[in-house]
N, CA, C and O atoms as a MOPAC input file, in Angstrom:
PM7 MOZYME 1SCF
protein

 N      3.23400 1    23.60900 1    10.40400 1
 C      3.93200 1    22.34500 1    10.58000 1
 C      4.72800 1    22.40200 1    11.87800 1
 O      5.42000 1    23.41200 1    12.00500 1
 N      4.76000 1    21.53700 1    12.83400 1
 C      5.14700 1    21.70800 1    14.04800 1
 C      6.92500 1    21.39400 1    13.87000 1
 O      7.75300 1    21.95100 1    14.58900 1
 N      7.21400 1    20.59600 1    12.98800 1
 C      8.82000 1    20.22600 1    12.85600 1
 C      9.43400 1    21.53900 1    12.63200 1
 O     10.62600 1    21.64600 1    12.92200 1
 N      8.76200 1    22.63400 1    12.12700 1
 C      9.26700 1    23.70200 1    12.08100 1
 C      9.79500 1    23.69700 1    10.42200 1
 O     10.27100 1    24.78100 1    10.08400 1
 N      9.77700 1    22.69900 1     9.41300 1
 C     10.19400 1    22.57000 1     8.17800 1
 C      9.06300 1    23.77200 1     7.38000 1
 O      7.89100 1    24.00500 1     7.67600 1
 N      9.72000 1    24.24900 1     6.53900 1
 C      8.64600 1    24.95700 1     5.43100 1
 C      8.13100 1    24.14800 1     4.39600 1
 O      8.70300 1    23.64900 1     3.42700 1
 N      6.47800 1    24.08400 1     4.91500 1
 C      5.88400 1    23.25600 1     3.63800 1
 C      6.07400 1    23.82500 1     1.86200 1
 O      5.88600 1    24.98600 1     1.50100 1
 N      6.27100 1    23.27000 1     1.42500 1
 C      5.93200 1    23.60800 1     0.14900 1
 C      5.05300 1    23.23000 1    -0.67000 1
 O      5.10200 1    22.08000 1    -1.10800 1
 N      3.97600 1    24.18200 1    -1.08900 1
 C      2.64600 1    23.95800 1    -1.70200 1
 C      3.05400 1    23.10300 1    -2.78400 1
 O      4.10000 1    23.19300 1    -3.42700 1
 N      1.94900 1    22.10400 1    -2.94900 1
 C      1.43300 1    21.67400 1    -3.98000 1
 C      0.94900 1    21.88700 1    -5.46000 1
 O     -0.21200 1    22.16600 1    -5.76000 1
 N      1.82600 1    21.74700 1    -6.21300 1
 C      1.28400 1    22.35100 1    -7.33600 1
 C     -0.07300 1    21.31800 1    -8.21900 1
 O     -0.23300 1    20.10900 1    -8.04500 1
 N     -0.74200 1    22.03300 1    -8.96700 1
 C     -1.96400 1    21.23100 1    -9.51000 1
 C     -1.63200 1    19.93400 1   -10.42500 1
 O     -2.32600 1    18.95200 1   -10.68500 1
 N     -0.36300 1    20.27500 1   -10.80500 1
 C      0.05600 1    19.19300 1   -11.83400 1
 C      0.61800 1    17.84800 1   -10.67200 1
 O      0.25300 1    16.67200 1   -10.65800 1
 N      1.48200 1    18.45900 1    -9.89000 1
 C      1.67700 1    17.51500 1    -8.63500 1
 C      1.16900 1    16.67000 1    -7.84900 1
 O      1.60500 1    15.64900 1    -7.31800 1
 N     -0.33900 1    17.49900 1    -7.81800 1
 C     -1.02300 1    16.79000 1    -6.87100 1
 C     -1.86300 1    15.96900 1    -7.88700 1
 O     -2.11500 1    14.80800 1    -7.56600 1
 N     -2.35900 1    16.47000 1    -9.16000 1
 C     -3.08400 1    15.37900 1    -9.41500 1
 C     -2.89600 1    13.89100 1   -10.20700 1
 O     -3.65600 1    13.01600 1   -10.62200 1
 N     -0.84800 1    14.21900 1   -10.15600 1
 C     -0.27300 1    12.97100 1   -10.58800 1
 C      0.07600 1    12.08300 1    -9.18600 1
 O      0.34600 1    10.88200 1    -9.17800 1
 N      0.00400 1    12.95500 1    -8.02300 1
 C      0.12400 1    12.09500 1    -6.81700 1
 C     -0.78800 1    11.11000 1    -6.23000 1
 O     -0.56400 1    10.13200 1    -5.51800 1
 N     -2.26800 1    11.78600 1    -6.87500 1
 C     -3.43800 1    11.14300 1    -6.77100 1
 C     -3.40600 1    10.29700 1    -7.64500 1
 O     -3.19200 1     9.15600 1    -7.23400 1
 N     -3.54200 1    10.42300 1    -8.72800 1
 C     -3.44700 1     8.99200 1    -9.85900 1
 C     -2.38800 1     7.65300 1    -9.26900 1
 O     -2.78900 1     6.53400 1    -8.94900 1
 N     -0.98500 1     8.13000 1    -9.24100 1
 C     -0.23400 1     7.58600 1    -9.18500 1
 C     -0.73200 1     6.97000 1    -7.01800 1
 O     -0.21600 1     5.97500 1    -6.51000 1
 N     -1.19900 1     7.39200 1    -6.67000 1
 C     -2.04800 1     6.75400 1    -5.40200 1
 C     -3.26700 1     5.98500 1    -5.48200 1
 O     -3.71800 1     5.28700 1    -4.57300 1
 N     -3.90300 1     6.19900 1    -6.92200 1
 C     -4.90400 1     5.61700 1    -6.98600 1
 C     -4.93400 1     4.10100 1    -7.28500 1
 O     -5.76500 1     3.23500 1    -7.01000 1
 N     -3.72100 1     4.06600 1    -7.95600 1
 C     -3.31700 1     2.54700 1    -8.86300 1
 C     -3.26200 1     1.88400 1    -8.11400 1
 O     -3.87100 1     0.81500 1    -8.09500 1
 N     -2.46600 1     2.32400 1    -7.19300 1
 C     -2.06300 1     0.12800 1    -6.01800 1
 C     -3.61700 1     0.04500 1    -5.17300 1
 O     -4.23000 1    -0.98800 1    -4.90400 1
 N     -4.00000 1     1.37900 1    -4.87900 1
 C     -5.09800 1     1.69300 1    -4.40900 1
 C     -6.43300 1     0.97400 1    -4.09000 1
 O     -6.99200 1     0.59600 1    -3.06000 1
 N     -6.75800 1     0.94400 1    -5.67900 1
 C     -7.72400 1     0.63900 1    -6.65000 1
 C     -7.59100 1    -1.48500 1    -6.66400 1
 O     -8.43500 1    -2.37200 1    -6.53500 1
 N     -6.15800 1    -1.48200 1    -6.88000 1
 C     -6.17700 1    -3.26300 1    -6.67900 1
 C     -6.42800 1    -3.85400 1    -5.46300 1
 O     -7.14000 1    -4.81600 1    -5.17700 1
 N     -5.50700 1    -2.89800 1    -4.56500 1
 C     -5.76100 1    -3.63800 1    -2.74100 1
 C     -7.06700 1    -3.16600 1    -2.72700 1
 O     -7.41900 1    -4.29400 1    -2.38400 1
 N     -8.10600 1    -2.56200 1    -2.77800 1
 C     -9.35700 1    -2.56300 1    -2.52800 1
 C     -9.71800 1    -4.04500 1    -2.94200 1
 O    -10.20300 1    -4.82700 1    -2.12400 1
 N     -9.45000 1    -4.40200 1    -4.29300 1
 C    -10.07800 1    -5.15800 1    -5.30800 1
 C     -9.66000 1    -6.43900 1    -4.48200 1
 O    -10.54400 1    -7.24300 1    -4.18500 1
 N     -8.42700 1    -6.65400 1    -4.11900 1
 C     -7.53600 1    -8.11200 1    -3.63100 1
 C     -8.10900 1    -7.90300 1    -2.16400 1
 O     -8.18000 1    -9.01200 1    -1.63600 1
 N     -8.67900 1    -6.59100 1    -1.03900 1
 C     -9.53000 1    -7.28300 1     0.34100 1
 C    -10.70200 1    -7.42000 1     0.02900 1
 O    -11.43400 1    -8.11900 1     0.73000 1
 N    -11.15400 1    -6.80800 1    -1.06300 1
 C    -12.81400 1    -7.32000 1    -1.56800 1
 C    -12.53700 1    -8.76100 1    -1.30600 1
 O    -12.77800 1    -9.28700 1    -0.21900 1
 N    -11.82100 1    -9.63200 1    -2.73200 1
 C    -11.53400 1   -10.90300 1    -2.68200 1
 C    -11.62500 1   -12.15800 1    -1.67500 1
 O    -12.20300 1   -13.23700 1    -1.54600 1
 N    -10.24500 1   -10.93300 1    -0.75300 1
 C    -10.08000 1   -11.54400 1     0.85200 1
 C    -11.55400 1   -11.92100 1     1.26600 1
 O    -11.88700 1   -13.08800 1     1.47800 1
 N    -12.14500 1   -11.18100 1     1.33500 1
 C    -13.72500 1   -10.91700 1     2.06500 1
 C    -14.49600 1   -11.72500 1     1.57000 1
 O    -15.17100 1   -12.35800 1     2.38100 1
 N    -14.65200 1   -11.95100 1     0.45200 1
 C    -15.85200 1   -12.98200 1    -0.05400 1
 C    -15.21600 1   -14.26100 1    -0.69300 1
 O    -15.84400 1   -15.09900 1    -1.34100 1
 N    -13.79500 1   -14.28800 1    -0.39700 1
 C    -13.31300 1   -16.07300 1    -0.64700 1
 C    -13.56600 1   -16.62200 1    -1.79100 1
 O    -13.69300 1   -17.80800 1    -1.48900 1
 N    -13.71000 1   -16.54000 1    -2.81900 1
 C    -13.63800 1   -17.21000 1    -4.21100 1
 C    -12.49100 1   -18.45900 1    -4.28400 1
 O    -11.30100 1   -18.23400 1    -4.06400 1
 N    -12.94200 1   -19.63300 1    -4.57800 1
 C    -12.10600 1   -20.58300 1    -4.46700 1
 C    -10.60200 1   -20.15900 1    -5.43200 1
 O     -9.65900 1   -20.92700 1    -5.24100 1
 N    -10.36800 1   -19.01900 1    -6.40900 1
 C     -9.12200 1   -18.84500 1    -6.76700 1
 C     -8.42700 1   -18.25200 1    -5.44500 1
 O     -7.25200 1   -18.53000 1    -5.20600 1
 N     -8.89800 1   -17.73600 1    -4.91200 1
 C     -8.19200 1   -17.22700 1    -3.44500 1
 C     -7.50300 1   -17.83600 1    -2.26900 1
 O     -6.33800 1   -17.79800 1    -1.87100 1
 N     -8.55600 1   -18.39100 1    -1.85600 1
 C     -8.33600 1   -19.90900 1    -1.21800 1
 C     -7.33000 1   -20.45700 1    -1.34600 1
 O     -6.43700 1   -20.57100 1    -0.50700 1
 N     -7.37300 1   -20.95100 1    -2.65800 1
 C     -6.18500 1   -21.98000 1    -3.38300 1
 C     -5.19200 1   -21.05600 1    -3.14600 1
 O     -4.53100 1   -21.22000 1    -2.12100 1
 N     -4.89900 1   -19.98600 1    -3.96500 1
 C     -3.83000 1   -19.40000 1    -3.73800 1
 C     -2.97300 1   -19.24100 1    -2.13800 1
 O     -1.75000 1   -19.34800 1    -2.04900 1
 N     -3.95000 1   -18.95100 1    -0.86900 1
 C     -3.31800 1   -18.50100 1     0.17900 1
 C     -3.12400 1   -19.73100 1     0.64800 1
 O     -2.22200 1   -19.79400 1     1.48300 1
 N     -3.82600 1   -21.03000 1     0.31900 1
 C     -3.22800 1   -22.24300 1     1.01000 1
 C     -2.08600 1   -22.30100 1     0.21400 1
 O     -1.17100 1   -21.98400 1     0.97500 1
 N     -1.55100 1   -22.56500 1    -1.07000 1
 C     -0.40000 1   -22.84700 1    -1.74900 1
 C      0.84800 1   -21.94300 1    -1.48500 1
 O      1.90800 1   -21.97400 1    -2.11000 1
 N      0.44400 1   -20.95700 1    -0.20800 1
 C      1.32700 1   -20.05200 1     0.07400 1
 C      1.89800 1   -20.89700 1     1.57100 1
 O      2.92200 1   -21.02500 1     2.24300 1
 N      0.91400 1   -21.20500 1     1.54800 1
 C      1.71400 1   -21.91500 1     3.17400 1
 C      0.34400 1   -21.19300 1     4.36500 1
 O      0.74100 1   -21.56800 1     5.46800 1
 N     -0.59300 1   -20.62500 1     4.52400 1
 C     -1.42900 1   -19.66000 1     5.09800 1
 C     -2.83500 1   -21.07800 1     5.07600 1
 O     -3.29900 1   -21.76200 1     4.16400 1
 N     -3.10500 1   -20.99900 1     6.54700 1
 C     -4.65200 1   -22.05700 1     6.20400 1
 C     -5.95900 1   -20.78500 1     5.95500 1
 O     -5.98100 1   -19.57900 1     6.20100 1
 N     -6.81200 1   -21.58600 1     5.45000 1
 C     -7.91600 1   -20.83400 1     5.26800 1
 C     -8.29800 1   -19.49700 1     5.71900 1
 O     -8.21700 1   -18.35900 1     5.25600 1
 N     -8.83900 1   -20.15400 1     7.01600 1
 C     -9.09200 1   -19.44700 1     8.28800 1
 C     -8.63400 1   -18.13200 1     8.83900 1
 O     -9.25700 1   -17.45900 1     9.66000 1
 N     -7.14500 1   -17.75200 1     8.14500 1
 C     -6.83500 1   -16.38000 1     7.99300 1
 C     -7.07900 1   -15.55500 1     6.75800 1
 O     -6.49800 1   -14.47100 1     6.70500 1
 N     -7.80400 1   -15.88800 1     5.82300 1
 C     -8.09000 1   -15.25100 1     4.73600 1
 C     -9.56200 1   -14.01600 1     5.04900 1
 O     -9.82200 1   -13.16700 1     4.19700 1
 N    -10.09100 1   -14.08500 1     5.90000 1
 C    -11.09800 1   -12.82200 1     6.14200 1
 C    -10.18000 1   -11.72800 1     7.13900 1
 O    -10.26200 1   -10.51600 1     6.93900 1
 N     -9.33100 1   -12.28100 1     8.19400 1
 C     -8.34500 1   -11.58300 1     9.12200 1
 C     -7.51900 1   -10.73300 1     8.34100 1
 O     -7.56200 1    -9.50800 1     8.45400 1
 N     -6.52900 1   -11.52200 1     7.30000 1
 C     -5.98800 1   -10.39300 1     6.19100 1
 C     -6.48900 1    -9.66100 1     5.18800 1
 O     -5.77600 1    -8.86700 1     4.57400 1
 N     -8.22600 1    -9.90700 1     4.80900 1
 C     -8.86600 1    -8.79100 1     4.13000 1
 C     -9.54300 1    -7.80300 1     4.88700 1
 O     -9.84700 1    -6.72600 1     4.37200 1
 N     -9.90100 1    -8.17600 1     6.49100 1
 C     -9.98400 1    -6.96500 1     7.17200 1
 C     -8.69000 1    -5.67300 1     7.19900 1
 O     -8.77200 1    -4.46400 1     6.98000 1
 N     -7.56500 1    -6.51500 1     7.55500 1
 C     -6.39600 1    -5.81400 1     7.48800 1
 C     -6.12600 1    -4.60500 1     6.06800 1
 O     -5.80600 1    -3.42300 1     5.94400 1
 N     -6.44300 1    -5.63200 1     5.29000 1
 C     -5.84400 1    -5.16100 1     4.17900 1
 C     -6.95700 1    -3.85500 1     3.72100 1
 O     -6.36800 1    -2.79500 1     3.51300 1
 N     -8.50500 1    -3.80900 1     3.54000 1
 C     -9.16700 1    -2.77300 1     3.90600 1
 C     -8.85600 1    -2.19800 1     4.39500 1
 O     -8.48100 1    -1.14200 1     3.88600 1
 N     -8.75700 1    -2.39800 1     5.71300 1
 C     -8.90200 1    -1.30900 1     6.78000 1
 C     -7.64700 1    -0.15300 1     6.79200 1
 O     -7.76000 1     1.01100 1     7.17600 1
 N     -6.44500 1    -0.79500 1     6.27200 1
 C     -5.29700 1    -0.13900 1     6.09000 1
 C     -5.13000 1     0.92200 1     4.51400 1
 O     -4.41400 1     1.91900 1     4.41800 1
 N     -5.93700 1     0.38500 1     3.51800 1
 C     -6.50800 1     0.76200 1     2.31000 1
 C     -7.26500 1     1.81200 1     2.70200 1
 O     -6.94000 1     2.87800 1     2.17900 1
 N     -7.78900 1     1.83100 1     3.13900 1
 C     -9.52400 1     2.96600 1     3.51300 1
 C     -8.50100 1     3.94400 1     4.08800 1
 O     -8.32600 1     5.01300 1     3.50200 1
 N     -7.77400 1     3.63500 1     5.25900 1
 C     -6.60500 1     5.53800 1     5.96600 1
 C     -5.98100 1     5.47000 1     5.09300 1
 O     -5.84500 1     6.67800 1     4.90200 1
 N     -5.26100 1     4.87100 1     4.08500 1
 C     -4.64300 1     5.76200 1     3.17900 1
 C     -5.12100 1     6.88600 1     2.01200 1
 O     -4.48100 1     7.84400 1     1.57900 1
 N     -6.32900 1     6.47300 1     1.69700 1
 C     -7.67700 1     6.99600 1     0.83600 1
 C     -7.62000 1     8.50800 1     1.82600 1
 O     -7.93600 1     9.59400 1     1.34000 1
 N     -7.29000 1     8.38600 1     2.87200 1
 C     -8.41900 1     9.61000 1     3.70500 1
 C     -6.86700 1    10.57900 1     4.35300 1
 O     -5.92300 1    10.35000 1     5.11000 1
 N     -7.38500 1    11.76200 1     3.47100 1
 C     -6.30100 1    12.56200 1     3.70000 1
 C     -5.34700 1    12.69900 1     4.84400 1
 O     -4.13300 1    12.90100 1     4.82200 1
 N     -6.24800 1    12.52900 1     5.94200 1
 C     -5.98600 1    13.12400 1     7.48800 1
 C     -5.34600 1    11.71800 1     7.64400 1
 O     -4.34800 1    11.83200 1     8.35600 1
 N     -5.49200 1    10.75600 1     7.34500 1
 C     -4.53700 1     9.08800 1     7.85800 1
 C     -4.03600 1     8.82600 1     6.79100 1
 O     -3.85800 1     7.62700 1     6.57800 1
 N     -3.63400 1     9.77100 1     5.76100 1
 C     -2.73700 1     8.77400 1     4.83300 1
 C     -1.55800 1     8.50100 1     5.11900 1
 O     -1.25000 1     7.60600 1     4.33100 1
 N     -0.48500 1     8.77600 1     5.93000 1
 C      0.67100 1     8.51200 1     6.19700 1
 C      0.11900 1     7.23300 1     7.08100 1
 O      0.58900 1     6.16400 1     6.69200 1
 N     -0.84800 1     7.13300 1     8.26800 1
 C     -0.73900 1     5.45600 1     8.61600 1
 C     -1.56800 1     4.66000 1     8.02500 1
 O     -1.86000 1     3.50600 1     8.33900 1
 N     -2.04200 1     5.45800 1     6.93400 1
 C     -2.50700 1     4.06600 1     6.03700 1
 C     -1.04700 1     3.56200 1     5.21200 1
 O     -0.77000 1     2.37300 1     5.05200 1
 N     -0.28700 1     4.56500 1     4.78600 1
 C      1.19800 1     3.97100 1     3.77600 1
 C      1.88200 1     3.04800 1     4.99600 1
 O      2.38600 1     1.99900 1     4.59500 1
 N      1.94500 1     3.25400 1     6.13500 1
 C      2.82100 1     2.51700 1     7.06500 1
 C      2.07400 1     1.37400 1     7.30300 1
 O      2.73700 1     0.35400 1     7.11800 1
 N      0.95300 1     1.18800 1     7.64000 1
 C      0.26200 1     0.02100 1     7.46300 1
 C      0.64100 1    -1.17000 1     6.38900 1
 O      1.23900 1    -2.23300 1     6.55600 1
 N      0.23400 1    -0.75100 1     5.57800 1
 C      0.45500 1    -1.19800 1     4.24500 1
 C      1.78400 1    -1.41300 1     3.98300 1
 O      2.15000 1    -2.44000 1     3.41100 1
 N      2.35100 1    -0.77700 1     4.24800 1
 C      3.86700 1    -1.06200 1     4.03100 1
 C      4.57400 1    -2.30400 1     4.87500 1
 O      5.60000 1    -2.94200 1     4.63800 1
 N      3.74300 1    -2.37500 1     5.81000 1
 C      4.10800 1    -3.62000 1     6.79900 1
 C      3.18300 1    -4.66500 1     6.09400 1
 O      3.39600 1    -5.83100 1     6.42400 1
 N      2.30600 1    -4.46800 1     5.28500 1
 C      0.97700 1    -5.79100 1     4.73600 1
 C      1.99800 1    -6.25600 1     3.74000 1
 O      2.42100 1    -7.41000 1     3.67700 1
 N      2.41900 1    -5.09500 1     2.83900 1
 C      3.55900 1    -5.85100 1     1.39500 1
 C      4.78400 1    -6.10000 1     2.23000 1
 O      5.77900 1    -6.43100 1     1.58400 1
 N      4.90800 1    -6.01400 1     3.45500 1
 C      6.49200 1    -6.23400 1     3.86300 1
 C      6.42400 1    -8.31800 1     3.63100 1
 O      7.11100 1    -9.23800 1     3.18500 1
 N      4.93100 1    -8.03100 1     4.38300 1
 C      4.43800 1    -9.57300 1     4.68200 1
 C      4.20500 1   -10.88800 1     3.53100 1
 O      4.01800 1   -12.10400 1     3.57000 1
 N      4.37600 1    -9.57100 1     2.29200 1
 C      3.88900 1   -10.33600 1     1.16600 1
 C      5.09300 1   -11.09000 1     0.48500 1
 O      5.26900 1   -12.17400 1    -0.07000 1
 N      5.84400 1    -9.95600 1     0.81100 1
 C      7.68600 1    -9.89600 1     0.39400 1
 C      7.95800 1   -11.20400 1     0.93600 1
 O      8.18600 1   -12.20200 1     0.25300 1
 N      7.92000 1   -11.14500 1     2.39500 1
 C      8.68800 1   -12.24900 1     3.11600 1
 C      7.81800 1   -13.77900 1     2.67500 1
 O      8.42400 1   -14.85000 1     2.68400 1
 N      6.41000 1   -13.68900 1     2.32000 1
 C      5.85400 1   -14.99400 1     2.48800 1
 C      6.62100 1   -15.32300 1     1.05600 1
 O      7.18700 1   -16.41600 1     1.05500 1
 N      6.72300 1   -14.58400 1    -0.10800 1
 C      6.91100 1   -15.14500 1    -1.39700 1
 C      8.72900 1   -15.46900 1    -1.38000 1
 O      9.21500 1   -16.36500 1    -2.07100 1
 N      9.43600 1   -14.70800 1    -0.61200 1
 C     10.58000 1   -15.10200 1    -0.41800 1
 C     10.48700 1   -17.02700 1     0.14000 1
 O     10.93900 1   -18.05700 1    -0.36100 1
 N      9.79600 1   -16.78100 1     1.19000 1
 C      9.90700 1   -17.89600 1     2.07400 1
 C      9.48700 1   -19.35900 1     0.60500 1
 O     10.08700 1   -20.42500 1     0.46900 1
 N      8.61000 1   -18.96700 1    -0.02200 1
 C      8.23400 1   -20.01900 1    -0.19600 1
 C      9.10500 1   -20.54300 1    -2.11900 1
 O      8.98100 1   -21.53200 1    -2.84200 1
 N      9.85200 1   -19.33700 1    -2.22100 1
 C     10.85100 1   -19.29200 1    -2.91400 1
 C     10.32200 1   -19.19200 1    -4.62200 1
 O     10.63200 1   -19.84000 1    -5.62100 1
 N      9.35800 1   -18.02100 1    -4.37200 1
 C      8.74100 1   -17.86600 1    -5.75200 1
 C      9.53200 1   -16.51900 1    -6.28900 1
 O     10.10900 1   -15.56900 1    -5.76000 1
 N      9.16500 1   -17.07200 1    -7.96700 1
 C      9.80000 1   -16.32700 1    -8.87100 1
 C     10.46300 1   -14.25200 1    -8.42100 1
 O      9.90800 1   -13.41300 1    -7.71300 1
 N     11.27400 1   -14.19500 1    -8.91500 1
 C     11.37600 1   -12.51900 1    -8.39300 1
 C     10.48200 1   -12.01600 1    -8.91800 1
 O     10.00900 1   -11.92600 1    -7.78500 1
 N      9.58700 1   -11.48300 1    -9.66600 1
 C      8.50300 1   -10.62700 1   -10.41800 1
 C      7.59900 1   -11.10500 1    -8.98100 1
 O      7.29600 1   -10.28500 1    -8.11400 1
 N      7.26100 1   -12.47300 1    -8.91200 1
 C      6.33300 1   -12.51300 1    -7.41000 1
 C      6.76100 1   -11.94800 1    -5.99200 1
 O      5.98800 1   -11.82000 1    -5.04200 1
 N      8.17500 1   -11.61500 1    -5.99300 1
 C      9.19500 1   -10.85500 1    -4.54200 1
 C      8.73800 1    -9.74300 1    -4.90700 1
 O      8.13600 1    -9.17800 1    -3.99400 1
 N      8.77300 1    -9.12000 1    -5.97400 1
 C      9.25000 1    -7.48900 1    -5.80700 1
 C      7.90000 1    -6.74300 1    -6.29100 1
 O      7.76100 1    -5.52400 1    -6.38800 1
 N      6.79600 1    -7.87900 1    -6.61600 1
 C      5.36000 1    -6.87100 1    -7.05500 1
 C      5.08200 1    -5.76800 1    -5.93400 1
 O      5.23500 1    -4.54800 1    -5.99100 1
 N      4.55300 1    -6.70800 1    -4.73500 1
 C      4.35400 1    -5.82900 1    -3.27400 1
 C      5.70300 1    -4.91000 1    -3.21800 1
 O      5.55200 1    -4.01000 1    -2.39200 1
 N      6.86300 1    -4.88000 1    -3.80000 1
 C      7.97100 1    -3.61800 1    -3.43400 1
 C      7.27900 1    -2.53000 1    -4.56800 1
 O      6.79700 1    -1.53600 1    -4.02600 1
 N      7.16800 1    -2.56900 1    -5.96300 1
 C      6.91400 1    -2.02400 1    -6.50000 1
 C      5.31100 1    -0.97400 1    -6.52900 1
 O      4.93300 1    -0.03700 1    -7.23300 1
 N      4.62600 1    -1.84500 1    -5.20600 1
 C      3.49700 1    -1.23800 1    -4.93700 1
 C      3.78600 1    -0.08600 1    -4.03200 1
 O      3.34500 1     1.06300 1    -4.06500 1
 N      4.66900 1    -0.68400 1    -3.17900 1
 C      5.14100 1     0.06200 1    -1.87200 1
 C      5.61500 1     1.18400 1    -2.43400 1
 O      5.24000 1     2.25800 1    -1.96300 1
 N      6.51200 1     1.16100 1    -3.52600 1
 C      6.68100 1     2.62100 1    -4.09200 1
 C      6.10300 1     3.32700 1    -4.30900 1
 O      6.29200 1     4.44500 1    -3.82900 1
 N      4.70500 1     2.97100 1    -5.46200 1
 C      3.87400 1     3.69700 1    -5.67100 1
 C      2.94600 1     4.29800 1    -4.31800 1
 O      2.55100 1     5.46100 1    -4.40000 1
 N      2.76200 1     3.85800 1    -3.64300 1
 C      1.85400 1     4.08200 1    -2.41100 1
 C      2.57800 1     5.31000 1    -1.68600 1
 O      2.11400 1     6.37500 1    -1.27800 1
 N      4.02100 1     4.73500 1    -1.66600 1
 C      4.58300 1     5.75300 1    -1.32800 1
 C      5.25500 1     7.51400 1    -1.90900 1
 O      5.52900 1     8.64300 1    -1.50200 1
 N      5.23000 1     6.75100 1    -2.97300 1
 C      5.75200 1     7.83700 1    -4.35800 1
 C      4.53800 1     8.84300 1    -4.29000 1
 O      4.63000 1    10.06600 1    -4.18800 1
 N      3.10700 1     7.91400 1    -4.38400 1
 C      2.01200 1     8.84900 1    -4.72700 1
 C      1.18700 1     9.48500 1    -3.36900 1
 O      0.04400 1     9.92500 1    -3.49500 1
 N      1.75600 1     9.48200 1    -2.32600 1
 C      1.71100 1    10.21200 1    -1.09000 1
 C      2.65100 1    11.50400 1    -0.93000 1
 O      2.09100 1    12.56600 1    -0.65900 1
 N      4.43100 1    11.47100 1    -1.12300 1
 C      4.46200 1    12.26300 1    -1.28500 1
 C      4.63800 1    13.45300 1    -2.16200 1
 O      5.02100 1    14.60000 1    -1.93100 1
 N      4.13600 1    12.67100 1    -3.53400 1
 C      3.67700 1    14.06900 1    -4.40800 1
 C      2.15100 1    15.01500 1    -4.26500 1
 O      1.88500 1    16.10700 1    -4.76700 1
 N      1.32500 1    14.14100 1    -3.39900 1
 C      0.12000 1    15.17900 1    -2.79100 1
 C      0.52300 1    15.36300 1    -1.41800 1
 O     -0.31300 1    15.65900 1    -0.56400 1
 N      1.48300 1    15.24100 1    -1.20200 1
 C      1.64000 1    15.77500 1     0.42700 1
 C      2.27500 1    16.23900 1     0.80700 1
 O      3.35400 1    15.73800 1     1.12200 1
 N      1.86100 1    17.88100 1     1.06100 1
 C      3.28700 1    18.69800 1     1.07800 1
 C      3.67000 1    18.04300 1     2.55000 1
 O      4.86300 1    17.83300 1     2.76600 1
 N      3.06900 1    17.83900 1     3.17900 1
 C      4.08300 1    17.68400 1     5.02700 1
 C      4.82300 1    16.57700 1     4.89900 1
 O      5.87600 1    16.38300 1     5.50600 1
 N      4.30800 1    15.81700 1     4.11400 1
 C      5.93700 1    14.05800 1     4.23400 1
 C      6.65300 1    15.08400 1     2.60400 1
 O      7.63700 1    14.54200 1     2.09900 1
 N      6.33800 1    15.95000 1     2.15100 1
 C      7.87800 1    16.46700 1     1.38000 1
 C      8.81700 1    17.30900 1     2.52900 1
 O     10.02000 1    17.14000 1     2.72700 1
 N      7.87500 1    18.30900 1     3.26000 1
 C      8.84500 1    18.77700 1     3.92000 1
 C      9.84700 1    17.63900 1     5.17200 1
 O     11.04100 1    17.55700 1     5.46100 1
 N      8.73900 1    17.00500 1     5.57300 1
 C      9.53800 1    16.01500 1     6.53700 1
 C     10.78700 1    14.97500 1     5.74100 1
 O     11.66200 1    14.37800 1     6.36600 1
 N     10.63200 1    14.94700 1     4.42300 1
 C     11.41000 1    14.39800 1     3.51100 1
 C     11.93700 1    15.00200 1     2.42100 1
 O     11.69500 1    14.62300 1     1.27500 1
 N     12.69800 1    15.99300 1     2.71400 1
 C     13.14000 1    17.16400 1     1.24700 1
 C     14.31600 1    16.43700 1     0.27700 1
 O     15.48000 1    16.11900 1     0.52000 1
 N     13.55600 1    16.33000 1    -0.82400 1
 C     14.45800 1    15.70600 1    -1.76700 1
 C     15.59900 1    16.77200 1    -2.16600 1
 O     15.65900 1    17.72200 1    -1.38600 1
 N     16.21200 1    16.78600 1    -2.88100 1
 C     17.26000 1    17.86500 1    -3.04700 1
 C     18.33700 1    17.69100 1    -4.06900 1
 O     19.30900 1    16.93900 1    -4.00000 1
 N     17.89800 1    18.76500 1    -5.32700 1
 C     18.65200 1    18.29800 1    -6.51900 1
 C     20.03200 1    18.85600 1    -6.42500 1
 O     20.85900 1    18.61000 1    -7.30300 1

């Protein structure tokens, strides 16, 4: 590790609740840029009733893939979480803006955790770059 921090290995129980718990938001944003991608009129409707015209609905399922896929892949998972973390920042602010329920504000926060939660329990280098400390 170049920061000079001491990694600390991964234990089996660790890593393969880091993976699960990475797999979950994972597994939906795949499912929600699939969506993006092939436009189903529930989609549509939805991103126009957000305030968003059409026409950006393939632009934010490229995004939203493409930022999905480096987090999947060991060697880019930290800029796939930062990616993404700026996609739900976007989600935050549009549902703020348009002044929907809190459960609709804080879903994308609660993803962001997990995305993030379940990165660094398989990753020893964002623990050492981030040492929790009881």
């Amino acid at each position: 590790m170049e920061l000079g921090a001491q990694t600390v290995p991964v234990s089996k129980k660790m890593l393969w609740t880091g993976r699960i718990t990475s797999a979950l938001p994972a597994l939906f944003l795949l499912f929600d840029a699939v969506a993006k991608l092939v436009k189903p009129a529930p989609v549509v409707e939805a991103t126009v009733r957000l305030g968003y015209p059409e026409s950006v609905i393939l632009g934010l399922g490229i995004v939203l893939l493409a930022s999905t896929v480096l987090y999947l892949i060991p060697r880019t998972a930290v800029l796939g979480a930062i990616l993404l973390t700026g996609y739900l920042g976007g989600a935050v602010a549009t549902h703020v803006r348009v002044g929907a329920g809190l459960f609709s504000v804080l879903f994308p926060v609660f993803f962001g955790v997990l995305v993030w939660g379940g990165l660094f329990l398989r990753d020893d280098r964002l623990r050492a770059l981030i040492p929790l400390r009881s």
